[in-house]
PDB file of N, CA, C and O in Angstrom:
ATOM      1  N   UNK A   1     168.596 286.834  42.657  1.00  0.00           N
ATOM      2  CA  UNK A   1     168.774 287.798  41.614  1.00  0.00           C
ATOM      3  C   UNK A   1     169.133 287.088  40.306  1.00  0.00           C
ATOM      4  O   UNK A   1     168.301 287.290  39.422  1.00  0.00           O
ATOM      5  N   UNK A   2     170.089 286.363  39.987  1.00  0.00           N
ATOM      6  CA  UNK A   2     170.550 285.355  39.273  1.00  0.00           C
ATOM      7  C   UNK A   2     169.605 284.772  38.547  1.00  0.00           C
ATOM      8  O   UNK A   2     169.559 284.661  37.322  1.00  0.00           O
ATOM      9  N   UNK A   3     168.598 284.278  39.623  1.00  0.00           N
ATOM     10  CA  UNK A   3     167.183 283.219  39.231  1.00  0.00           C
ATOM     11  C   UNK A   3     166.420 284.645  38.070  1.00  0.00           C
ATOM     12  O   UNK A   3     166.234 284.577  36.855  1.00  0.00           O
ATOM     13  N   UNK A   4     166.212 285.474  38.737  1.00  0.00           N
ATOM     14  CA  UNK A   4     165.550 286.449  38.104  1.00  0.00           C
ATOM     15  C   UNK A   4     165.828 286.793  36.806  1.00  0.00           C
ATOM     16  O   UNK A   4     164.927 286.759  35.969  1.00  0.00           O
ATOM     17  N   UNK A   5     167.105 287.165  36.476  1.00  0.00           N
ATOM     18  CA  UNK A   5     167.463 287.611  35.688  1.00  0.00           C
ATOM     19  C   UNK A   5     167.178 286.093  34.219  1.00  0.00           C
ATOM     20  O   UNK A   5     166.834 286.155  33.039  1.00  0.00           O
ATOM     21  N   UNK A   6     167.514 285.032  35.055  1.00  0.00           N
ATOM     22  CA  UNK A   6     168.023 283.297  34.083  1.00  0.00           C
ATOM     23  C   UNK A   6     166.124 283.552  33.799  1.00  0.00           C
ATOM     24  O   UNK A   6     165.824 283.494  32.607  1.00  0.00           O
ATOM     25  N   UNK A   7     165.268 283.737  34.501  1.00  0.00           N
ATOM     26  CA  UNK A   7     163.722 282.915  34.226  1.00  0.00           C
ATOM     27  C   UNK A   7     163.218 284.314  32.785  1.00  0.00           C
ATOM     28  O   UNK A   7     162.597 284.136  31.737  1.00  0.00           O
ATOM     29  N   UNK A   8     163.735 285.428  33.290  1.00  0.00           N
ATOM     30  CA  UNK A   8     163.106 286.456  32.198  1.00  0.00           C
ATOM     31  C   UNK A   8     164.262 286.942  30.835  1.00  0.00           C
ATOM     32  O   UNK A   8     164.257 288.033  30.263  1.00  0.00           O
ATOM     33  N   UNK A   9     165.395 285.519  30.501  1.00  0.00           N
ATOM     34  CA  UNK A   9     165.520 286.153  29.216  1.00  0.00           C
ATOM     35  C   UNK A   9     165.198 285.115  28.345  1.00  0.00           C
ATOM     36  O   UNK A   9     165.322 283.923  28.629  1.00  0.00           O
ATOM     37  N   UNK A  10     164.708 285.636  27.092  1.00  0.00           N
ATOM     38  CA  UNK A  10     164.178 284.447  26.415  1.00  0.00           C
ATOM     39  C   UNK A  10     164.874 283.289  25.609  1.00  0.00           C
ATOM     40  O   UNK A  10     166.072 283.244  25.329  1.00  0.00           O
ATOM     41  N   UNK A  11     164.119 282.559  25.354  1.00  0.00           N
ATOM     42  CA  UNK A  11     163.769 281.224  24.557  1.00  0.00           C
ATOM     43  C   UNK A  11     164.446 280.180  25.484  1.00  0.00           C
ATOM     44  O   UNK A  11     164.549 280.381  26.694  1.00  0.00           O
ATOM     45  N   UNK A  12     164.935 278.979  24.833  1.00  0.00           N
ATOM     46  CA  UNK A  12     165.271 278.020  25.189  1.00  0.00           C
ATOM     47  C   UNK A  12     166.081 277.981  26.489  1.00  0.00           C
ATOM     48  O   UNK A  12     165.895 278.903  27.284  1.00  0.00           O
ATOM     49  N   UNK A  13     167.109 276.854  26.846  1.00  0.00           N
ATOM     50  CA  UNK A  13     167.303 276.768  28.215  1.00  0.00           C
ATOM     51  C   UNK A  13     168.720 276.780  27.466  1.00  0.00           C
ATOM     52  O   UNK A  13     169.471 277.470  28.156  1.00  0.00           O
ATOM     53  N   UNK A  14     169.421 276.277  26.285  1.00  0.00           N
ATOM     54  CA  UNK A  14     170.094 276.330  25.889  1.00  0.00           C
ATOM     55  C   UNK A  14     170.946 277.596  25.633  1.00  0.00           C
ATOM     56  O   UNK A  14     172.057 277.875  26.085  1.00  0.00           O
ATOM     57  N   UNK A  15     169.963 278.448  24.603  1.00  0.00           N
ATOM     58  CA  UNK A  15     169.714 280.320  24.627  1.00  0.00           C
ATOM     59  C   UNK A  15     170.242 280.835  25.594  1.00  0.00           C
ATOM     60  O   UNK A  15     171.350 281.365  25.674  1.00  0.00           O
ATOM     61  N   UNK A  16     169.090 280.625  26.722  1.00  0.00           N
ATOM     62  CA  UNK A  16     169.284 281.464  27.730  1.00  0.00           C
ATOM     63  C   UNK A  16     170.977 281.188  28.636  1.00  0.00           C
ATOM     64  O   UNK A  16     171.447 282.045  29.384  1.00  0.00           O
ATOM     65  N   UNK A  17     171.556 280.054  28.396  1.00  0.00           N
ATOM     66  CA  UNK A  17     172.360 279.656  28.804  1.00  0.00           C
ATOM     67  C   UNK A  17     173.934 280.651  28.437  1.00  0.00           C
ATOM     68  O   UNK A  17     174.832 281.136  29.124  1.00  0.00           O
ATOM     69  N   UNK A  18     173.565 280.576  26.798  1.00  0.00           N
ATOM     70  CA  UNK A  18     174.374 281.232  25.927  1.00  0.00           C
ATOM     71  C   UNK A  18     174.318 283.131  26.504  1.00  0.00           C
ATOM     72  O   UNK A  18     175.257 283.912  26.653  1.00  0.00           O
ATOM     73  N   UNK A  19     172.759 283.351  26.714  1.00  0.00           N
ATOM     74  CA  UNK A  19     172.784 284.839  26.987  1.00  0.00           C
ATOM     75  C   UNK A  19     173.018 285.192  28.459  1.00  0.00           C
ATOM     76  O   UNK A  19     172.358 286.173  28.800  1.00  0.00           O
ATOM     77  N   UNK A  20     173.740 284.684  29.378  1.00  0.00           N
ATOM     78  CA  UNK A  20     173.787 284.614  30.436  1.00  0.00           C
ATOM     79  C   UNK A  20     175.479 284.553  30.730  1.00  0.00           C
ATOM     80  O   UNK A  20     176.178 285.119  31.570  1.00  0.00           O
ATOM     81  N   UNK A  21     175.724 283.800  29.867  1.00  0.00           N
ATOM     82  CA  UNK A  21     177.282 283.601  29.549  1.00  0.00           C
ATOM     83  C   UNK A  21     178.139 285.277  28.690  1.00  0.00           C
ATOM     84  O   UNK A  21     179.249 285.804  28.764  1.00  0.00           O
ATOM     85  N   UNK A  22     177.232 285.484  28.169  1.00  0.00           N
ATOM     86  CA  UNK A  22     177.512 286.925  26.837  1.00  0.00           C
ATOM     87  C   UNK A  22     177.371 287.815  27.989  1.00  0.00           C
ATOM     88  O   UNK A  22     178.049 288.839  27.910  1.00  0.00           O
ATOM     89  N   UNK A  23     176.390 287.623  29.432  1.00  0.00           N
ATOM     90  CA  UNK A  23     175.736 288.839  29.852  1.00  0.00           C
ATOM     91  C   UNK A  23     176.855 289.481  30.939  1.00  0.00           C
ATOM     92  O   UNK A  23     177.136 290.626  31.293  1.00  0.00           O
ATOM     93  N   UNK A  24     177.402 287.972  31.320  1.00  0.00           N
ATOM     94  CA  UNK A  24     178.553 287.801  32.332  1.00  0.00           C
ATOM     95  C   UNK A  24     179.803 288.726  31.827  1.00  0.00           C
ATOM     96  O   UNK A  24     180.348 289.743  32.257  1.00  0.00           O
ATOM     97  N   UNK A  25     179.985 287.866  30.703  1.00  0.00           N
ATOM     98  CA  UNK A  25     181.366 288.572  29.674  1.00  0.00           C
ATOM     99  C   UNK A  25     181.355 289.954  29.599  1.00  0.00           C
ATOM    100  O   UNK A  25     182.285 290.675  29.959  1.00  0.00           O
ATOM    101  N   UNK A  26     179.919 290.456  28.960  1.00  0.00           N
ATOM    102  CA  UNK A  26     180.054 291.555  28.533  1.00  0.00           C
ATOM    103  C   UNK A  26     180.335 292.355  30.380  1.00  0.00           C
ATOM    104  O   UNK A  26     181.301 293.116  30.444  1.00  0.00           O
ATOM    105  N   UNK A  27     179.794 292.218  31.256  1.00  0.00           N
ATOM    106  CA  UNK A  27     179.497 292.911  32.678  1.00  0.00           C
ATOM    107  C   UNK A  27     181.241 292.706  33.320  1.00  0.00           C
ATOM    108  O   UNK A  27     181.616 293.486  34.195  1.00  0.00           O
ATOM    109  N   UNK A  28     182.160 291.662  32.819  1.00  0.00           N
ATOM    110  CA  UNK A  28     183.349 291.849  33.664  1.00  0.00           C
ATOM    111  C   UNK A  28     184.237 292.601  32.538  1.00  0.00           C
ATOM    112  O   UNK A  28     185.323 293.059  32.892  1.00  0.00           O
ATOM    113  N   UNK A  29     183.881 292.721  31.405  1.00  0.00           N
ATOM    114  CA  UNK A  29     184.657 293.796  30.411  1.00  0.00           C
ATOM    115  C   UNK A  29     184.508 294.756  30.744  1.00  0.00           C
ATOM    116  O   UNK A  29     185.588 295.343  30.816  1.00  0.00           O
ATOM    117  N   UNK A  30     183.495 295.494  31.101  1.00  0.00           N
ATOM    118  CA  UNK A  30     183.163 296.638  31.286  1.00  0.00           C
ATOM    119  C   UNK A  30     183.701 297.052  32.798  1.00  0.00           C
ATOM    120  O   UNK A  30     184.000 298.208  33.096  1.00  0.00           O
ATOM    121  N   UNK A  31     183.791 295.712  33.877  1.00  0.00           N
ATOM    122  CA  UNK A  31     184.764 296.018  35.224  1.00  0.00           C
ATOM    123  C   UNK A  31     186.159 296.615  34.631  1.00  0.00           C
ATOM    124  O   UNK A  31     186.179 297.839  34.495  1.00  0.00           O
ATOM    125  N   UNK A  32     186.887 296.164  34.400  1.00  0.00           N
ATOM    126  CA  UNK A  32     187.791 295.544  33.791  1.00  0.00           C
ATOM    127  C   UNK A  32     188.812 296.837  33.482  1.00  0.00           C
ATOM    128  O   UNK A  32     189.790 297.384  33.992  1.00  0.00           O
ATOM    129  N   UNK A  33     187.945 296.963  32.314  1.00  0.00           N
ATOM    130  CA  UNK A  33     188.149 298.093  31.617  1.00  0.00           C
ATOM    131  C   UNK A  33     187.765 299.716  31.682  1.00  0.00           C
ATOM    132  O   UNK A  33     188.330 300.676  31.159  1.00  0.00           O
ATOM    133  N   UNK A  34     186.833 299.657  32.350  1.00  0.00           N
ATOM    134  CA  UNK A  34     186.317 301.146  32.823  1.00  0.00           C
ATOM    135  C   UNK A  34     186.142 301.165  34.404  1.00  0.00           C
ATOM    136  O   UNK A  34     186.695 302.152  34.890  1.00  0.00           O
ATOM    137  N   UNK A  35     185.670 300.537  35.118  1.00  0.00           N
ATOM    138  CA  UNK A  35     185.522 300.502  36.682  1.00  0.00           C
ATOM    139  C   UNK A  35     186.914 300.399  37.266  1.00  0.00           C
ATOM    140  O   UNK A  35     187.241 301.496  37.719  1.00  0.00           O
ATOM    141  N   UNK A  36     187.730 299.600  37.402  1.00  0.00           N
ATOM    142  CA  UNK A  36     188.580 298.952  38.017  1.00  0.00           C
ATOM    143  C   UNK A  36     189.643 299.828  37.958  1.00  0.00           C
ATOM    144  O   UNK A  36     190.134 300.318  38.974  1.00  0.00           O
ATOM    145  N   UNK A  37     190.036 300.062  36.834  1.00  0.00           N
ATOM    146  CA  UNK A  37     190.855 301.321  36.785  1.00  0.00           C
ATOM    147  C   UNK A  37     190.535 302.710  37.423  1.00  0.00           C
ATOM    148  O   UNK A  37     191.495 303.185  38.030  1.00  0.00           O
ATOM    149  N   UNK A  38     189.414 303.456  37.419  1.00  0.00           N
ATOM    150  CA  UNK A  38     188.764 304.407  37.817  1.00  0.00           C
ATOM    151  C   UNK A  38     188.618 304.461  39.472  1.00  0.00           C
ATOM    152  O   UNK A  38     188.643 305.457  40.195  1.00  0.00           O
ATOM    153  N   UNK A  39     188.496 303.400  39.747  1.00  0.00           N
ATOM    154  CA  UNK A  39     188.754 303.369  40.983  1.00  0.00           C
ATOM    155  C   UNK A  39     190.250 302.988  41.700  1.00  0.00           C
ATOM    156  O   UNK A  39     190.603 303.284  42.841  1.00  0.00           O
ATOM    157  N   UNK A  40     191.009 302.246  40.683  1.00  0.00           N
ATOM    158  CA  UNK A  40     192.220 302.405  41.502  1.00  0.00           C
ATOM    159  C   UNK A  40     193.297 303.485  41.767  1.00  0.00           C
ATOM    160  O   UNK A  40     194.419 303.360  42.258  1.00  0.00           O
ATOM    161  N   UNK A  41     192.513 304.812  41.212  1.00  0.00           N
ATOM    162  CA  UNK A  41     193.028 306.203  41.840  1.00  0.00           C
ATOM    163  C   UNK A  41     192.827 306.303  42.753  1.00  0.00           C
ATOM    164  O   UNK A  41     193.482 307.288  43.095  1.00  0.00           O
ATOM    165  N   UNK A  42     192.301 305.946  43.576  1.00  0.00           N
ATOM    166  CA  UNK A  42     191.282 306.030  45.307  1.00  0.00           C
ATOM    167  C   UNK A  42     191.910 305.183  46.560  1.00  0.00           C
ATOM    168  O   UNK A  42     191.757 305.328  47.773  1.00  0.00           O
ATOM    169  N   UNK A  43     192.943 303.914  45.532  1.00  0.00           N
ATOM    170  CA  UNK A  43     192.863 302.782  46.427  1.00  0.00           C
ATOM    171  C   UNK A  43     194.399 303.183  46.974  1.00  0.00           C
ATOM    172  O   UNK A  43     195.317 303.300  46.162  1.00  0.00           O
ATOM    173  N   UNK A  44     194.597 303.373  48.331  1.00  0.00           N
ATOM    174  CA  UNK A  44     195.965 303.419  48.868  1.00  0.00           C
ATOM    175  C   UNK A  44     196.898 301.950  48.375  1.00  0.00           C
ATOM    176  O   UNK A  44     198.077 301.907  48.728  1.00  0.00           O
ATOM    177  N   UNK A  45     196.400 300.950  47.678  1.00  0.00           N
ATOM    178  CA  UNK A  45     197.161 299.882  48.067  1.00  0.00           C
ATOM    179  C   UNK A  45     198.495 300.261  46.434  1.00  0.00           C
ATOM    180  O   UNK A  45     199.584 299.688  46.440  1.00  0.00           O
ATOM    181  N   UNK A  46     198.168 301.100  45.421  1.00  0.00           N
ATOM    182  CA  UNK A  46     198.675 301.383  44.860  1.00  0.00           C
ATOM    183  C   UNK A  46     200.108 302.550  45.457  1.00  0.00           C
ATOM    184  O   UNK A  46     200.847 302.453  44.477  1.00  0.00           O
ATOM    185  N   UNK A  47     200.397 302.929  45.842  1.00  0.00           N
ATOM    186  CA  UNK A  47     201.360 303.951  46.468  1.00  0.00           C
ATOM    187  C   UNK A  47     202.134 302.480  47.162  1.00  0.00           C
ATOM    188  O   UNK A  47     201.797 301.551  47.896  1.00  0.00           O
ATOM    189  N   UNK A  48     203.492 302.983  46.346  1.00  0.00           N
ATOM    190  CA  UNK A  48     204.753 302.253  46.780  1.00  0.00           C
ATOM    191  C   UNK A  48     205.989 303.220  47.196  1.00  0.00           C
ATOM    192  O   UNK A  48     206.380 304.262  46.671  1.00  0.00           O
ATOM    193  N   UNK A  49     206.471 302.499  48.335  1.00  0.00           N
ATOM    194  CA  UNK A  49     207.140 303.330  49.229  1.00  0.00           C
ATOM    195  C   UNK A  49     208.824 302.341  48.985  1.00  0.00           C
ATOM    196  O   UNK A  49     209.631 302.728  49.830  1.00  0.00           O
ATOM    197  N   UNK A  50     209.252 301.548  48.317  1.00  0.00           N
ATOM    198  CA  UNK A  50     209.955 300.804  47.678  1.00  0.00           C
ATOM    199  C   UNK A  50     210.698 301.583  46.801  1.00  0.00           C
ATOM    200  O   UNK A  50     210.073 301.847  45.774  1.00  0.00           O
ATOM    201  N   UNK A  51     211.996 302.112  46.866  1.00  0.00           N
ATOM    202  CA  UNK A  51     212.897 302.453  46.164  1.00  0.00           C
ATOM    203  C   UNK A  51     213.080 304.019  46.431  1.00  0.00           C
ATOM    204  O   UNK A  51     214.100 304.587  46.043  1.00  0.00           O
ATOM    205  N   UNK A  52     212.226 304.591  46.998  1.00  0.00           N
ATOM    206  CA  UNK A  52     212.195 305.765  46.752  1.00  0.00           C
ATOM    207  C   UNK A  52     213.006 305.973  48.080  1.00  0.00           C
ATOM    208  O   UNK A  52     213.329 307.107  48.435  1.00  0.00           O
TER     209      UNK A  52
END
């Protein structure tokens, strides 16, 4: 998948290096910040039974 994505974006090897790096960044910001949270309403590992 990786290969796929590295052979079809363009220009140089350098470029593509750079847009692969931006593509990464931009894809774990968006975990990060909108996924990760959204789902940790769901996740039992949040509920603490500590103090209460």
């Amino acid at each position: 998948m990786y290969a796929f994505i590295f052979r079809h974006l363009p220009g140089p090897l350098w470029l593509r290096v750079i847009w692969s790096i931006l593509l990464f960044a931009a894809a774990l910001t968006a975990l990060v910040n909108w996924v990760f949270p959204w789902l940790s309403q769901f996740s039992p590992l949040t509920d603490s039974t500590i103090g209460s």
